[in-house]
C-alpha positions, 0 to 999 in steps of 0.5 A: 840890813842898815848899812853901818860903818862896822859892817863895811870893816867885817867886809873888808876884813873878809875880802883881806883874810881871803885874799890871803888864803887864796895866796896860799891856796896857789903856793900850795897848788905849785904856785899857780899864778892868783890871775890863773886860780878859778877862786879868782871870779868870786874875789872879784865879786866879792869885791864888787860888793864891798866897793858897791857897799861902800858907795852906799855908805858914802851916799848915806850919810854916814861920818866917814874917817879918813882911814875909812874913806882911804880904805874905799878908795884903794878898794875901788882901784883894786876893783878896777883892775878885775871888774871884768871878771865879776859874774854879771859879764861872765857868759855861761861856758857853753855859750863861750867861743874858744876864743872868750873861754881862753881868755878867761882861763888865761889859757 
């Protein structure tokens, strides 16, 4: 697949079309914090691919608006306040301590 400008907006589009049902997925589940929804872990991978689709954007060239790379920018500051939860550093449950399982359940 080339990456493309267009593609990355698709991306972006979903990531914010999803974190608005996500939003109200928790209200209509009795307002459960986002934080505390399971829905959570596949946001912030997710998002991950969109910043790391961005990079390779940046890195090919491509002509890049300012809206564009602004978009990029705020993307990445969001993943920085999630990127502990992206699959990669997720160990299964089974091999969890009590300890790491509440932690990331915000138990």
């Amino acid at each position: 697949m080339a990456i493309s400008i267009q593609t990355y907006i698709k991306l972006a589009n979903f990531y914010n079309e999803m974190s608005r049902v996500l939003s109200a997925v928790c209200v209509e589940k009795g307002g459960i914090a986002l934080e505390n929804y399971v829905g959570r872990f596949f946001a912030a991978d997710v998002l991950e691919y969109i910043v790391e689709y961005g990079n390779r954007l940046k890195k090919s060239g491509a002509q890049l608006t300012p809206e564009i790379t602004n978009a990029m920018d705020l993307f990445e500051k969001r993943f920085e306040s999630v990127k502990h939860l992206v699959t990669p550093t997720q160990k299964p449950i089974y091999e969890m301590t009590l300890e790491e399982f509440e932690k990331i359940m915000n138990i």
